[in-house]
C-alpha atoms as an extended CHARMM CRD file, in Angstrom:
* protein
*
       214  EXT
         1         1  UNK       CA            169.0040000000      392.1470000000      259.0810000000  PROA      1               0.0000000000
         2         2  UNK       CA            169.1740000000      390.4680000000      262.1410000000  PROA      2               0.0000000000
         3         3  UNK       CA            165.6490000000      389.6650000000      261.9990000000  PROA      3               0.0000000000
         4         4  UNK       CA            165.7020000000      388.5850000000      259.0260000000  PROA      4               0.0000000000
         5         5  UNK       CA            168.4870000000      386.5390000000      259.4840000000  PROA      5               0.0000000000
         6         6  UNK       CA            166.5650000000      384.7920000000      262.5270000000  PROA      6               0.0000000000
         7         7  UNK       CA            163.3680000000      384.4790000000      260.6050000000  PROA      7               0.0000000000
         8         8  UNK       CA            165.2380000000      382.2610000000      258.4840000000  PROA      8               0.0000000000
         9         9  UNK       CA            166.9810000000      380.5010000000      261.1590000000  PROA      9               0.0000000000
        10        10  UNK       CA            163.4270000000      379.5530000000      263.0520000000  PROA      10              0.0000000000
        11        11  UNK       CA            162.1300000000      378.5680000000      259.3800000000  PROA      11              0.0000000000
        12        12  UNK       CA            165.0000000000      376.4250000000      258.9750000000  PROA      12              0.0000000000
        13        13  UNK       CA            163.7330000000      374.6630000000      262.2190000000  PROA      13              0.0000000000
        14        14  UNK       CA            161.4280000000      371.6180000000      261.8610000000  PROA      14              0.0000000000
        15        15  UNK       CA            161.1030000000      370.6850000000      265.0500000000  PROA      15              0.0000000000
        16        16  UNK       CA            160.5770000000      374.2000000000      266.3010000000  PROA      16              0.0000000000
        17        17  UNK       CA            157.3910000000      373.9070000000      263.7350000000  PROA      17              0.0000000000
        18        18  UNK       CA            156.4020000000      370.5890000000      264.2840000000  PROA      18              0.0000000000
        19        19  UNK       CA            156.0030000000      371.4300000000      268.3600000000  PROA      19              0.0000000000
        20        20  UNK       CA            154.0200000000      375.0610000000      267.1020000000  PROA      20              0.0000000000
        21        21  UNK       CA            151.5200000000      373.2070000000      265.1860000000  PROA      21              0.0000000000
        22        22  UNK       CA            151.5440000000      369.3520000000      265.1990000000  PROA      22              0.0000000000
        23        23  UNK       CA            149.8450000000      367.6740000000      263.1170000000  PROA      23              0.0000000000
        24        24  UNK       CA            146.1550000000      365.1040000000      263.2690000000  PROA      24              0.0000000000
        25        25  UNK       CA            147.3430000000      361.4260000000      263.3490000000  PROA      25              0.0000000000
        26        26  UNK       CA            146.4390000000      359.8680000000      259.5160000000  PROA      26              0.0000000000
        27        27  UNK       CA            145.2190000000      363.8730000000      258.6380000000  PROA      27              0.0000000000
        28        28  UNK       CA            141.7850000000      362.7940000000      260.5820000000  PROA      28              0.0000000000
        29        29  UNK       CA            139.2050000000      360.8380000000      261.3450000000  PROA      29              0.0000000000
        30        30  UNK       CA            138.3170000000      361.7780000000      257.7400000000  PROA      30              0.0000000000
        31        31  UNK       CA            141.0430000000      360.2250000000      255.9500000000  PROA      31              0.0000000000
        32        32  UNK       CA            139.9410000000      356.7550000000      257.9170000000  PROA      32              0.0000000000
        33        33  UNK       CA            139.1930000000      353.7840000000      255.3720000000  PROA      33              0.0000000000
        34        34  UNK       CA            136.2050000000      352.3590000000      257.6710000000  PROA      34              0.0000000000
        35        35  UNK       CA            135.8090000000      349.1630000000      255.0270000000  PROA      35              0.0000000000
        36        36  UNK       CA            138.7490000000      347.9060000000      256.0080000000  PROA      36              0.0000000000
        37        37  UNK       CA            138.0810000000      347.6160000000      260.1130000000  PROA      37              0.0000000000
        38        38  UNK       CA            137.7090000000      344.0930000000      261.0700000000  PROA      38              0.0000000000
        39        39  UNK       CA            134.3410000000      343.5720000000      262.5190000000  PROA      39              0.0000000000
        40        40  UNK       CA            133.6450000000      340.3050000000      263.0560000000  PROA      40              0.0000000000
        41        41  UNK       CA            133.7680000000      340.1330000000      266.5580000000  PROA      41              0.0000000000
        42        42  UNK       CA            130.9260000000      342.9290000000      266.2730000000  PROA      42              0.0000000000
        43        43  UNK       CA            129.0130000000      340.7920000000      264.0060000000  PROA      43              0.0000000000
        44        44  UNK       CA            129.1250000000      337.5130000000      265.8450000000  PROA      44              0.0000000000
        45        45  UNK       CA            128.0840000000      338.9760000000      268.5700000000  PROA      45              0.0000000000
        46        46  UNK       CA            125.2250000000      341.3380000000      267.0640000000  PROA      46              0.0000000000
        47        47  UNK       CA            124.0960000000      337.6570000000      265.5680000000  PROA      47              0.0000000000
        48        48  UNK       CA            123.7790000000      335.8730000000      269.4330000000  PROA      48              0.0000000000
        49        49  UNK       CA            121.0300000000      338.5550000000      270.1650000000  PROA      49              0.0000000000
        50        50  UNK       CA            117.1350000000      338.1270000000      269.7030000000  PROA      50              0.0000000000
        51        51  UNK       CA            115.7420000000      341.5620000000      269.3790000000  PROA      51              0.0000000000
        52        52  UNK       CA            112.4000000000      340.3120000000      268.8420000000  PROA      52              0.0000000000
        53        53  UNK       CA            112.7640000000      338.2670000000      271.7040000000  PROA      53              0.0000000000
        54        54  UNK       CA            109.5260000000      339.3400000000      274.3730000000  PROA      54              0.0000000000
        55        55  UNK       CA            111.9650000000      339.7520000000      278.0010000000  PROA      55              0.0000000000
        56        56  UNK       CA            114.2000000000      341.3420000000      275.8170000000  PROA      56              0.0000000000
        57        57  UNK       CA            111.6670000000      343.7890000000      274.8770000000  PROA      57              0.0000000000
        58        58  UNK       CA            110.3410000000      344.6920000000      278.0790000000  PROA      58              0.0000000000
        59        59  UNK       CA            114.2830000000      344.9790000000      279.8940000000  PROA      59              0.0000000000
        60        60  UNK       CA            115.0040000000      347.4400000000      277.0840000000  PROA      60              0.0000000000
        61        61  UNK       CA            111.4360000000      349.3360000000      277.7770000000  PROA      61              0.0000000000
        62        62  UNK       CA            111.9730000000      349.1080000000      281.9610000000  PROA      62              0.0000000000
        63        63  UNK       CA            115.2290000000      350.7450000000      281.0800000000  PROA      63              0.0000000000
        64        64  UNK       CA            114.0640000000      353.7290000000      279.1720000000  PROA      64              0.0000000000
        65        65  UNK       CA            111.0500000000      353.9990000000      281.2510000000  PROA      65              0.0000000000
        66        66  UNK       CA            112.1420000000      354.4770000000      285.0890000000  PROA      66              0.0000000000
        67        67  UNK       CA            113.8850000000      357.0950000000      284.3920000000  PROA      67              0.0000000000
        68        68  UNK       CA            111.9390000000      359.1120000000      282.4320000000  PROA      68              0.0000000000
        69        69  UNK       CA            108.4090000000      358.2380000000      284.5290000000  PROA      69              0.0000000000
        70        70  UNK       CA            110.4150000000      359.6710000000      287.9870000000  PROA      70              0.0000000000
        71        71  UNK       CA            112.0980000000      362.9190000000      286.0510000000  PROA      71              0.0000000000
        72        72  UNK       CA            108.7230000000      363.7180000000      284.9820000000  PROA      72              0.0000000000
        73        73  UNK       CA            106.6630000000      362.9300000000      288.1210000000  PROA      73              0.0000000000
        74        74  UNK       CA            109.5330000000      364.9760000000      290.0530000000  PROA      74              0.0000000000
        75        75  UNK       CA            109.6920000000      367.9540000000      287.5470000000  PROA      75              0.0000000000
        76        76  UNK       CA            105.8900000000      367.8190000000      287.6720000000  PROA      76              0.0000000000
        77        77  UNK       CA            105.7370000000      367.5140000000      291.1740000000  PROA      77              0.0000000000
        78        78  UNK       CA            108.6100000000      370.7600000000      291.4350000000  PROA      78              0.0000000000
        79        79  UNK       CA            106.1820000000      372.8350000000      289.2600000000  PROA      79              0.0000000000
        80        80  UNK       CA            102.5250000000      372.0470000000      290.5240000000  PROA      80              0.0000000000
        81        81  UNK       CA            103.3930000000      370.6450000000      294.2240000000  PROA      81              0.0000000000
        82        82  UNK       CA            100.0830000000      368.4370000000      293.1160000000  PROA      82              0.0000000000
        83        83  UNK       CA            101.5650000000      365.2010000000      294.7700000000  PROA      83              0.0000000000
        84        84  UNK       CA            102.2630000000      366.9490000000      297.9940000000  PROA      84              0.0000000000
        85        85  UNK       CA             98.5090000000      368.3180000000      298.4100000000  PROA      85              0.0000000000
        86        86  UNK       CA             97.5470000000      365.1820000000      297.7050000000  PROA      86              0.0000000000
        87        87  UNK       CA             99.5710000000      363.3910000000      300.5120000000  PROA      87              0.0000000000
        88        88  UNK       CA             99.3630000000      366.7840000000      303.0080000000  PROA      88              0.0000000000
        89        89  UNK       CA            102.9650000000      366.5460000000      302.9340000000  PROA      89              0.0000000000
        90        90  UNK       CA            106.1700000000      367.0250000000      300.9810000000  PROA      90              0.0000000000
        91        91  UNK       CA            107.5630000000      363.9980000000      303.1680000000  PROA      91              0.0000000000
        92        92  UNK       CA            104.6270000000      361.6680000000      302.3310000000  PROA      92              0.0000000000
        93        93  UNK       CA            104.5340000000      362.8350000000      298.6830000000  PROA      93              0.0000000000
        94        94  UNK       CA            108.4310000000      362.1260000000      298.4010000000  PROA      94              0.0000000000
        95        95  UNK       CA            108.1500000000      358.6390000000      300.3660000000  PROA      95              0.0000000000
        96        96  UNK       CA            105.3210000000      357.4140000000      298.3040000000  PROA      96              0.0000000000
        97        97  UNK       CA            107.8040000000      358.2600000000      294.7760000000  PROA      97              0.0000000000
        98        98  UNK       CA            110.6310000000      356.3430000000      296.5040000000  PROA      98              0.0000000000
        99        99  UNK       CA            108.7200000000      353.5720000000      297.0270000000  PROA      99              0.0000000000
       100       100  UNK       CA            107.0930000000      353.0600000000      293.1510000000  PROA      100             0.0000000000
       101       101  UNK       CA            110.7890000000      353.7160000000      292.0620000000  PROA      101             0.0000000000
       102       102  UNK       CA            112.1490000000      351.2980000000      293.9780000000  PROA      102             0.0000000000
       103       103  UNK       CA            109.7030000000      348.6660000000      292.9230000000  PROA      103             0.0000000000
       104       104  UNK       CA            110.3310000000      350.1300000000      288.8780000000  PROA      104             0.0000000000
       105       105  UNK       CA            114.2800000000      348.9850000000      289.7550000000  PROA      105             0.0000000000
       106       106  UNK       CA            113.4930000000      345.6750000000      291.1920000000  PROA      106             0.0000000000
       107       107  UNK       CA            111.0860000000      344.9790000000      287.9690000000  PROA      107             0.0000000000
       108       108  UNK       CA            113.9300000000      346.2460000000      286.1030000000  PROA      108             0.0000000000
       109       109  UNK       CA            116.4430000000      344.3140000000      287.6820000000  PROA      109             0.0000000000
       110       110  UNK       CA            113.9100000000      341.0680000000      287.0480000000  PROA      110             0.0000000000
       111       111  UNK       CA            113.5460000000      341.9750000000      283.8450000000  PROA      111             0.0000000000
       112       112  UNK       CA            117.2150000000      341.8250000000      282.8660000000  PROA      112             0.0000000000
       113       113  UNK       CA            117.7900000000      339.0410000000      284.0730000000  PROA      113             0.0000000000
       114       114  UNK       CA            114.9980000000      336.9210000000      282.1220000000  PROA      114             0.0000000000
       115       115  UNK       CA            116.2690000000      338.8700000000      279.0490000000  PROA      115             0.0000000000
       116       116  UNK       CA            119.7970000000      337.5760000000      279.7720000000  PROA      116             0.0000000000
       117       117  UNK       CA            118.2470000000      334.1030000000      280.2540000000  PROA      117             0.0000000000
       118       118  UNK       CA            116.2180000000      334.5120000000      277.2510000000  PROA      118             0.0000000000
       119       119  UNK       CA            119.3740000000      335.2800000000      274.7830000000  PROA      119             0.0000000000
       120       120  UNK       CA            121.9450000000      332.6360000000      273.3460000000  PROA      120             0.0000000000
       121       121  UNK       CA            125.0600000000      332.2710000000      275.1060000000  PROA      121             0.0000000000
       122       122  UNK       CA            128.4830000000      333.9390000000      274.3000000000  PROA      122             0.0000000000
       123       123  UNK       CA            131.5360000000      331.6690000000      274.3820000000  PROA      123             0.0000000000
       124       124  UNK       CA            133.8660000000      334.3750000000      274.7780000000  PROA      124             0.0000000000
       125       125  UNK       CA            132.5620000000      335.3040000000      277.9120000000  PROA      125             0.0000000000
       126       126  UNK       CA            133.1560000000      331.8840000000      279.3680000000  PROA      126             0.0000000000
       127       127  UNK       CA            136.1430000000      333.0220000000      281.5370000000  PROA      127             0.0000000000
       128       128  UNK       CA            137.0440000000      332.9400000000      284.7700000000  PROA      128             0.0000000000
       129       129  UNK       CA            138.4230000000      336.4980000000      284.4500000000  PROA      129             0.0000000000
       130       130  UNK       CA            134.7460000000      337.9560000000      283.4990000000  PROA      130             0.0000000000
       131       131  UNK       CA            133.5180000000      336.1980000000      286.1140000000  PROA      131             0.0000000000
       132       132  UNK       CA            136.1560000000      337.8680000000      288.3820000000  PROA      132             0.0000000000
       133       133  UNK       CA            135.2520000000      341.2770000000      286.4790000000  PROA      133             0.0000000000
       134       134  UNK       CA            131.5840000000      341.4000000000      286.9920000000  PROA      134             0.0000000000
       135       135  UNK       CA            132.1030000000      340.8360000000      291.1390000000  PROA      135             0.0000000000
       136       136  UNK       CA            134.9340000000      343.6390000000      291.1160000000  PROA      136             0.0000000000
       137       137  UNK       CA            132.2570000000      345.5770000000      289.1610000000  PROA      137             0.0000000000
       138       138  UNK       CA            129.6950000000      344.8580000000      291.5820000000  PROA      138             0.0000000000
       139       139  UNK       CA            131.6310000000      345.3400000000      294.7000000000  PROA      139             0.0000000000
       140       140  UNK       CA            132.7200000000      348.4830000000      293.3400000000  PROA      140             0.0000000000
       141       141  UNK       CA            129.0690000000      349.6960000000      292.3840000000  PROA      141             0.0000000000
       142       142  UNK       CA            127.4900000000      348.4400000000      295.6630000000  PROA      142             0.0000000000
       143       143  UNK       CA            130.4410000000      350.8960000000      297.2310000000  PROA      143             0.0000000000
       144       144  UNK       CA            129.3800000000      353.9510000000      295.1540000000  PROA      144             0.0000000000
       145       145  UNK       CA            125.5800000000      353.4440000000      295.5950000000  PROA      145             0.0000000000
       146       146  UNK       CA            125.9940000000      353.2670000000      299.3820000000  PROA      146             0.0000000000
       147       147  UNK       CA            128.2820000000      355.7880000000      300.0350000000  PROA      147             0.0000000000
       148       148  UNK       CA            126.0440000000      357.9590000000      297.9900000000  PROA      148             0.0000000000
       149       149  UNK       CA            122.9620000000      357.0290000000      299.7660000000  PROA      149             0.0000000000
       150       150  UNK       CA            124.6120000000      357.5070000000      302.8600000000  PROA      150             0.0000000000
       151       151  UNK       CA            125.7870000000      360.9600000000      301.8320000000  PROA      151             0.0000000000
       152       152  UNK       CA            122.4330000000      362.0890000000      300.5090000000  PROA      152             0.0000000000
       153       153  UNK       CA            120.1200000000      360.5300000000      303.0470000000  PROA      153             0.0000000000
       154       154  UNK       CA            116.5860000000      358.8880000000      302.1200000000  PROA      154             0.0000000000
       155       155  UNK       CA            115.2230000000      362.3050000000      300.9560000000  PROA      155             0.0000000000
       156       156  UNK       CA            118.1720000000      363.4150000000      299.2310000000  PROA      156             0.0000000000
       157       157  UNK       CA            118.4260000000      359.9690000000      297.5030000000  PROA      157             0.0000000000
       158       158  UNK       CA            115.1970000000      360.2370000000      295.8760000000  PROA      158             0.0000000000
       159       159  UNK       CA            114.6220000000      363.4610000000      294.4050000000  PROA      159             0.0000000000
       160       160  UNK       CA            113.2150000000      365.5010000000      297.7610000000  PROA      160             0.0000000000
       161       161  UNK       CA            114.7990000000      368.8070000000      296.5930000000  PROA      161             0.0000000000
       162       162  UNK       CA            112.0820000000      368.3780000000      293.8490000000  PROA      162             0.0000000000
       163       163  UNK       CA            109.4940000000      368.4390000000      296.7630000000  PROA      163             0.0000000000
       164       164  UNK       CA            111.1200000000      371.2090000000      298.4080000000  PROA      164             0.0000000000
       165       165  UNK       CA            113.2430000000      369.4160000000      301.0730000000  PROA      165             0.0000000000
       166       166  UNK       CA            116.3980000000      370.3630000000      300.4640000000  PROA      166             0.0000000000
       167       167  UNK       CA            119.7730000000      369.5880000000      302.5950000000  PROA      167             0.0000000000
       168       168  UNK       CA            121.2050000000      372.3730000000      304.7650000000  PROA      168             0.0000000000
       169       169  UNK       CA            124.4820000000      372.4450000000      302.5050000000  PROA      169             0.0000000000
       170       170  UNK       CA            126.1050000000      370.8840000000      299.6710000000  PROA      170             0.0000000000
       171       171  UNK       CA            127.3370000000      367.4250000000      299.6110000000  PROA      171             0.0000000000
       172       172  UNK       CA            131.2400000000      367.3560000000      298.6670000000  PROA      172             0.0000000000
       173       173  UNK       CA            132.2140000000      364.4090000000      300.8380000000  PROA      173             0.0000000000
       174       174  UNK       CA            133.0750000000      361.1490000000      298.9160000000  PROA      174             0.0000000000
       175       175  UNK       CA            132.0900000000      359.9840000000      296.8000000000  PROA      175             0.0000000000
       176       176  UNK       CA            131.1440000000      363.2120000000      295.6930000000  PROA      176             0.0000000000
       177       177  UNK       CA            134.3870000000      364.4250000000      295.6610000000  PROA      177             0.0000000000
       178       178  UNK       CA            135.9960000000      361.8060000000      293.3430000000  PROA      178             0.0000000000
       179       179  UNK       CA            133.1340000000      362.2860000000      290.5600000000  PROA      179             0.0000000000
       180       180  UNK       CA            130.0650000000      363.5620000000      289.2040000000  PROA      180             0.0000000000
       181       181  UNK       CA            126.7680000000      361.4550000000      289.7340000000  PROA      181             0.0000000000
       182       182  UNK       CA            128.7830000000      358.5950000000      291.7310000000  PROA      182             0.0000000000
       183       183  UNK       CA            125.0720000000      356.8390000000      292.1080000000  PROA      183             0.0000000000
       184       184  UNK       CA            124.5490000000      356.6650000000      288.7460000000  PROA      184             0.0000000000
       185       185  UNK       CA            128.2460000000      355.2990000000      287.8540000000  PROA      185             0.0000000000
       186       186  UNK       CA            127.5790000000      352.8610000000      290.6930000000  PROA      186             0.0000000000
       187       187  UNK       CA            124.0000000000      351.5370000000      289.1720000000  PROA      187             0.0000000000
       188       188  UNK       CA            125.4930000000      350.9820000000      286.1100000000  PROA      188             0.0000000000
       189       189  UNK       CA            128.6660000000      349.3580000000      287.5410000000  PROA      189             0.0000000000
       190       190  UNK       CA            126.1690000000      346.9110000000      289.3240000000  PROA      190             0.0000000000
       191       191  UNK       CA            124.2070000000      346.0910000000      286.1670000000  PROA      191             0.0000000000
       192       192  UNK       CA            127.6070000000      345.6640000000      284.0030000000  PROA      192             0.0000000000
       193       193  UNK       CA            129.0660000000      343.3310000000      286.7400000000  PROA      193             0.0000000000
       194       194  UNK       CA            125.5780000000      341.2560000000      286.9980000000  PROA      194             0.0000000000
       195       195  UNK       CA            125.7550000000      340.6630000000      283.2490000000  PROA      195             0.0000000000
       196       196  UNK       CA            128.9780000000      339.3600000000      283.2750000000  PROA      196             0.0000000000
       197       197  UNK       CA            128.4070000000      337.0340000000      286.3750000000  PROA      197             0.0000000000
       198       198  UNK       CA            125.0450000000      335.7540000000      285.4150000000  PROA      198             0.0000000000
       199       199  UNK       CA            126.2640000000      334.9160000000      281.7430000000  PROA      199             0.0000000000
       200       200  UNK       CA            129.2110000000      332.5420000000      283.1940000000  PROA      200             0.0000000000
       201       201  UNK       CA            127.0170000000      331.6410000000      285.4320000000  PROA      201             0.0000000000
       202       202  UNK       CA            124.3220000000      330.4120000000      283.1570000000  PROA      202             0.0000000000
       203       203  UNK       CA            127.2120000000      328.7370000000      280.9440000000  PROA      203             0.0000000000
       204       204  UNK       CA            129.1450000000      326.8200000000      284.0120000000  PROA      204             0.0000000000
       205       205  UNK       CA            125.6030000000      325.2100000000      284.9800000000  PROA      205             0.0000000000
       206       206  UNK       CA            124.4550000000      324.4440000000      280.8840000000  PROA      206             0.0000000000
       207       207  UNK       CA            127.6570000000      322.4510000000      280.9720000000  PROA      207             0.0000000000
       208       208  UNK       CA            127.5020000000      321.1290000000      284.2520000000  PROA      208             0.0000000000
       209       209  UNK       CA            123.8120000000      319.4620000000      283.2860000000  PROA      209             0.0000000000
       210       210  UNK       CA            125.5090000000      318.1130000000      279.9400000000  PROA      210             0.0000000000
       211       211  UNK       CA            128.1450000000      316.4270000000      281.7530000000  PROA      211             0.0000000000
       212       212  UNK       CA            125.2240000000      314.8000000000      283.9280000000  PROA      212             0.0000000000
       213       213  UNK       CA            123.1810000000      313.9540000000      280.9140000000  PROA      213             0.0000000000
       214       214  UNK       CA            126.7520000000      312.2510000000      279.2600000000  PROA      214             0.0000000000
């Protein structure tokens, strides 16, 4: 009886049920009317981009590119040690990569920048508080990028464990020990933050030459 009797008493108890098993917010994702999201922002701003537009083009190819060319070259490199018999050294071979990806980024960082040159200007974005976002951005990216390099050393930095030069032990100092892949976050923290100060950039001086012009 008495378990019975506190069956009932724990059925009897919503709350006790609602913390066992709570329940999806709107039943889902599923139940989600989609038509009804407001997208316009989306829209307007899907309407001030060229895709056809030639810098835009190549910035979105330099993107997918540099990546892909130096995992390949590495992984190649890893399996067939070709670039180091070429050079007569795993050093050489490994300096000689650094050096074409380094000139990839600054293409790629030239590139973006014509293709934000290239594209019609957002309004929304002409605020002093994206301005003030894209140098936090930046100083914050320049910090992880450095602090990574400094961590990982020239070798480390550019893929030598690929060559066979590895580091005598693990890297766990910061910023290593704050996240995962901190040079990475940091690139893309640099390209976010240049976006945003080049684009109120490029607006302040439009409307500084059409006051002159007035």
């Amino acid at each position: 009886m008495r378990g019975s009797d506190t069956a009932a008493v724990r059925n009897n108890n919503p709350a006790a049920d609602s913390r066992r098993a709570p329940l999806d917010c709107c039943g889902g994702l599923n139940n989600v009317d989609y038509s009804k999201m407001d997208l316009k922002l989306m829209e307007e701003f899907l309407k001030l981009i060229n895709f056809y537009d030639s810098s835009f083009c190549f910035a979105v190819f330099t993107i997918i590119f540099n990546p892909l060319f130096w995992n390949v070259v590495a992984r190649w490199e890893h399996s067939t040690r070709r670039l180091s018999r070429l050079f007569g050294s795993p050093y050489l071979a490994c300096y000689c990569l650094a050096f074409v990806i380094i000139l990839l980024n600054v293409y790629r960082s030239h590139s973006m920048t014509e293709a934000m040159k290239a594209q019609a200007r957002w309004e929304v974005m002409d605020r002093l508080v994206v301005f003030s976002v894209g140098i936090a951005l930046m100083v914050l990216g320049t910090l992880l990028v450095v602090s990574s390099f400094l961590a990982l050393g020239f070798t480390g930095t550019f893929l030598g464990d690929y060559f066979g030069i590895l580091m005598d032990e693990k890297v766990t100092g910061f910023p290593f020990n704050i996240m995962e892949n901190p040079m990475y976050w940091g690139s893309t923290a640099n390209y976010l933050g240049l976006a945003f100060i080049a684009f109120t950039k490029q607006i302040y001086q439009e409307r500084r030459q059409h006051s002159k012009h007035e």
